[in-house]
N, C-alpha and C positions, 0 to 999 in steps of 0.2 A: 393166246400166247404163241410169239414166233418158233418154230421147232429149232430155226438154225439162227445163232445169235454172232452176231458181229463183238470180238472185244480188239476195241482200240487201244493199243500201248502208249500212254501219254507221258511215262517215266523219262524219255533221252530227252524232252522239253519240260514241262509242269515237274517234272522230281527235281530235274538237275536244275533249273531256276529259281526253286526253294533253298540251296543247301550252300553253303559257302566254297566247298571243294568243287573242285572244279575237275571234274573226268579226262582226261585226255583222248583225244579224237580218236585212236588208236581203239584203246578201249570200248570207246562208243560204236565204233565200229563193229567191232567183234562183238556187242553186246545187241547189236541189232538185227546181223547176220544170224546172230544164233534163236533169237526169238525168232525171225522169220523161221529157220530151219524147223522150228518146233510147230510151224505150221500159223503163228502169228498172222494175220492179214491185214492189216494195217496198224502203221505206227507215224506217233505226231515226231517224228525228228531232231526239232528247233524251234526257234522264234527268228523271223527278223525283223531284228531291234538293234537297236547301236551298242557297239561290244561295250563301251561306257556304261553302259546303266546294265546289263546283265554279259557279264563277258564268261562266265560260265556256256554259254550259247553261240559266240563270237564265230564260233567255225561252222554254224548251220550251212551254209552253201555248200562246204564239202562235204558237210554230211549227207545232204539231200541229192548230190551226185553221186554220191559211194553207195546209197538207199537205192535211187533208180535204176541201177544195176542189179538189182533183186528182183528175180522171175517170181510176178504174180504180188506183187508188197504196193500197196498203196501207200505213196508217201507222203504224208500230213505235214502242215507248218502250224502255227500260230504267226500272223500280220496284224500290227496295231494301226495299221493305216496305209494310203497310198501307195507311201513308197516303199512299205516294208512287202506292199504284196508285190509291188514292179519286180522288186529284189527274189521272189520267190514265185513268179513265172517267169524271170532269166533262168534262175536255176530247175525248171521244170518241173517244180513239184506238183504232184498229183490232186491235190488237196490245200485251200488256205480256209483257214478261219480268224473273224473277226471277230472280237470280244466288243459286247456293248450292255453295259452294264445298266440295269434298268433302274438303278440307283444314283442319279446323276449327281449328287457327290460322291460316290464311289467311282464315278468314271471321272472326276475330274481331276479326283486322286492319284486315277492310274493309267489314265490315256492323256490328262487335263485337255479335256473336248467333251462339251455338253453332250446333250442326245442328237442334236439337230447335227452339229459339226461329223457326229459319229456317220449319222446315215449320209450324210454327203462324201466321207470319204469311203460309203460301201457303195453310193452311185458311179465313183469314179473305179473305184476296182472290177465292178460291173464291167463299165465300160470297154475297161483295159483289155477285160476277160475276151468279151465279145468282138474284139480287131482281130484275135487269135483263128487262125484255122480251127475247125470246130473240132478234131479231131488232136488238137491240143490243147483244148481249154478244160482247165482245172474245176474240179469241184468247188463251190463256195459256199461255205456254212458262216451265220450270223448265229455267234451265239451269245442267246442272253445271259449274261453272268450276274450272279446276285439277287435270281429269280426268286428265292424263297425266302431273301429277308438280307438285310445290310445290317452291318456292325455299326453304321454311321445313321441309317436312316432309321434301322425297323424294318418292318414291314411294309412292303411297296404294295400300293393301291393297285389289285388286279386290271381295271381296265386302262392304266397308264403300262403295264408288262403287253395288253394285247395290242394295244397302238402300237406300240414298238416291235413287236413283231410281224406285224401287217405291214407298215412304215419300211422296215429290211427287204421284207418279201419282194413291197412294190419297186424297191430300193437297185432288185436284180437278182438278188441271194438266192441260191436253188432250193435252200432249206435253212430252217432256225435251229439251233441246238439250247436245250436247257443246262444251267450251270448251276450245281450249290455250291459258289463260291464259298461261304461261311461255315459249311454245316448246319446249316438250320433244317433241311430238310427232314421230316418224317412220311412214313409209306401213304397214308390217306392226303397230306400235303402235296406229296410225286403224282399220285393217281390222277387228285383235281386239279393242278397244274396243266398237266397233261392232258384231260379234256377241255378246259380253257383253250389250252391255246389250239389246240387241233382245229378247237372248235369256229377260230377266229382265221386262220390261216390253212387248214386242211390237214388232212390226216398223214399225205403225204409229204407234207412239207416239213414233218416235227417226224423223225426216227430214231434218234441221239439222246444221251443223256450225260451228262459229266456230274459224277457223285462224290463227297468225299466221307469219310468212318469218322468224322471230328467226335461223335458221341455215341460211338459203335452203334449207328443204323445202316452204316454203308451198302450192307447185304438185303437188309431185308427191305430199305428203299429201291435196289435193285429189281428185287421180287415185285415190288409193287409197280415200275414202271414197263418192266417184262409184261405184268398182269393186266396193264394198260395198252398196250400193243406196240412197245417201242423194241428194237431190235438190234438198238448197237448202244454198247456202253463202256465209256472211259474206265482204265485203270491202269496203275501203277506199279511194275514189278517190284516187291519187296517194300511196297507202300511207299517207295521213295517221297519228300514231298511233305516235312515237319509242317504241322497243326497249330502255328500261336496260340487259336483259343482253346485247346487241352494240350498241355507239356505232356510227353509221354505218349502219346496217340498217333496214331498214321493220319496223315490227310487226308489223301488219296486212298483208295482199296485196292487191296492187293490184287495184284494179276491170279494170281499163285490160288488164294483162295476163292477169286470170283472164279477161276473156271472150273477149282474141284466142283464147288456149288452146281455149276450150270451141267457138266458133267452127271454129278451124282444125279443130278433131276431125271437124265436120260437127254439132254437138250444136245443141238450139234455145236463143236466150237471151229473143228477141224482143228484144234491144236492138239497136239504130244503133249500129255503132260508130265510125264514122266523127262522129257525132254528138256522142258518150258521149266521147269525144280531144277535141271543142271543152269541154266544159264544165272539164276541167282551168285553162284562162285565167282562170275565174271565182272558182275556189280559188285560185289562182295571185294576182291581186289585191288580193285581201281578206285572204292573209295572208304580207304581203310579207318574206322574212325565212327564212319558212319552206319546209323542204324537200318537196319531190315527189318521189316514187319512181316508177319502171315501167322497161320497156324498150323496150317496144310505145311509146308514146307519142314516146322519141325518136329511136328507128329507122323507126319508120314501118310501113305495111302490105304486106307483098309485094306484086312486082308480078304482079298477076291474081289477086289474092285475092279470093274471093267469100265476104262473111258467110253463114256457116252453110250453106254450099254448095259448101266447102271440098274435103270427101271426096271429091265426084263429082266435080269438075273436074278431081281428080287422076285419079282410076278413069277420066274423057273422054282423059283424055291420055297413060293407057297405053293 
C-alpha cells in the first residue's frame, strides 16, 4: 500500500451534475480555492458538454481558467468526445478524461457511441494532444465506467472490460481509470478487477479508482483497491452526487470521511483537514436545500487526533 495517497475532488463536476441546483460560478469558485487551500491536489472542475444537456456545468471554461491560477492544483475535466476535449485544451486544463463505458448500452445511453466509435474519438484526442508542445499537453485518462456491472446489462464478460482497455491504451491514453458507475462494487470484486486489468495493460497504466457508497462499501472498497496498489481516488465533498438506486444514500464518498480514514491509517493526504470540514459551509450555502453526507464532519475529530500521524500516537501510547 501507497504511503502518500492522491484524493481527487470530483464534487464541482460528478456532485453538481447529479443535482438540479445549479451552484453559481462564484461559489464554485470559492469552493475550489478553499479545498485547494486545505491542501486538496487535484480537482475534476467540469465537463465539456453542451450547456443544453447539463447546464449546471455550462461555465466549465471559466472555471478551469479561475482553477489554473492555483499554485500547485491540477486541474481535471470530464470530455465526452473530440470536441468536448478541443474545448478543454483551449482552456488549458491539466487533465481530460474520457468515459467509456464497458457496457455498450450504457454507453449508447449516455455517450450514444458504441465501443468502436468511443475509441476513435480517444484516437483523435490522442492525436490532438500530441500537435501540442509537449510541455503543454494534458494528461489523458480513459476510464472504464460501469466496470463492475450495468443496470442494463449485468455483469460485463471480463475479457470484453480487458479489450477495451488495451484497445484505449493502444488508442494513446496515458492510463485507464476504473469506475463503479452503479455501486456494484465490493472490496474482493475492486482487488480482482484491479489485477485483471493491470494485468492486461500494466501496472502502471491503472492508478485511479472512482467509487461510489450506493450500499455503504464505499470505504472499505477503498481499502481494498489501496491494498491493491492503486494511489489516487475519487471523491465528493459532502457526498455531493444523489444515488437513484438507494434514495437516501450518497453516491459518491465523502471527501470529509475518505481522508479522516486515510489520515487515521497514518497514510499522507497533504490535506488540512481540519481546514478541508470548514469549506463544507461554502457548499452548504450555495446550495441551500440540498443534502451533505459524512460522519466525520458531524461527529467531529477525536480527541488527540493527530493528521496523518495517527498510527504513531497510538504505537506512543502503547
Amino acid at each position: 500500500m501507497a504511503s502518500d495517497i492522491l484524493v481527487s475532488e470530483v464534487g464541482p463536476r460528478d456532485g453538481l451534475q447529479s443535482i438540479k441546483t445549479v451552484m453559481p460560478t462564484e461559489a464554485k469558485k470559492a469552493w475550489i480555492a478553499a479545498e485547494a487551500a486545505a491542501g486538496v491536489r487535484e480537482i475534476e472542475v467540469g465537463s465539456f458538454v453542451p450547456a443544453k444537456l447539463l447546464p449546471q456545468l455550462a461555465d466549465t471554461a471559466e472555471i478551469v481558467a479561475f482553477a489554473r491560477g492555483i499554485a500547485g492544483l491540477t486541474v481535471a475535466v470530464l470530455v465526452p468526445n473530440l470536441r468536448g476535449a478541443q474545448a478543454a485544451i483551449s482552456a488549458k486544463a491539466h487533465k481530460l478524461t474520457l468515459p467509456l463505458s464497458v457496457s455498450e448500452s450504457h454507453s449508447m445511453a449516455n455517450l450514444r457511441r458504441t465501443h468502436a466509435q468511443v475509441i476513435e474519438e480517444a484516437r483523435g484526442i490522442a492525436a490532438a494532444i500530441a500537435e501540442l508542445p509537449e510541455e503543454d499537453r494534458p494528461h489523458f485518462e480513459g476510464s472504464l465506467s460501469t466496470v463492475f456491472g450495468c443496470t442494463i446489462e449485468g455483469a460485463i464478460p471480463q475479457g470484453q472490460i480487458l479489450r477495451l482497455a488495451e484497445q484505449l491504451m493502444e488508442a494513446g491514453c496515458d492510463e485507464v481509470g476504473l469506475s463503479d458507475t452503479t455501486g456494484y462494487a465490493d472490496p474482493a470484486s475492486v482487488k480482482a478487477m484491479i489485477r485483471a486489468v493491470r494485468g492486461a495493460v500494466g501496472d502502471d497504466a491503472v492508478t485511479g479508482i472512482h467509487l461510489h457508497n450506493t450500499r455503504g462499501l464505499g470505504l472499505a472498497n477503498v481499502l481494498a483497491a489501496l491494498d491493491a496498489g492503486l494511489e489516487t481516488v475519487d471523491s465528493s465533498l459532502g457526498g455531493i452526487g444523489g444515488c437513484p438506486f438507494a434514495p437516501g444514500a450518497s453516491g459518491n464518498i465523502v471527501t470529509e470521511d475518505l481522508v479522516f480514514m486515510l489520515q487515521a491509517m497514518g497514510l499522507k493526504t497533504g490535506i488540512d483537514l481540519p481546514r478541508l470540514l470548514e469549506v463544507r459551509g461554502i457548499v452548504a450555502d450555495a446550495l441551500p436545500g440540498e443534502p451533505l453526507y459524512g460522519f466525520t464532519p458531524d461527529a467531529g475529530l477525536p480527541l488527540g487526533f493527530i493528521p496523518e500521524k495517527t498510527n504513531a500516537r497510538l504505537e506512543a501510547a502503547e
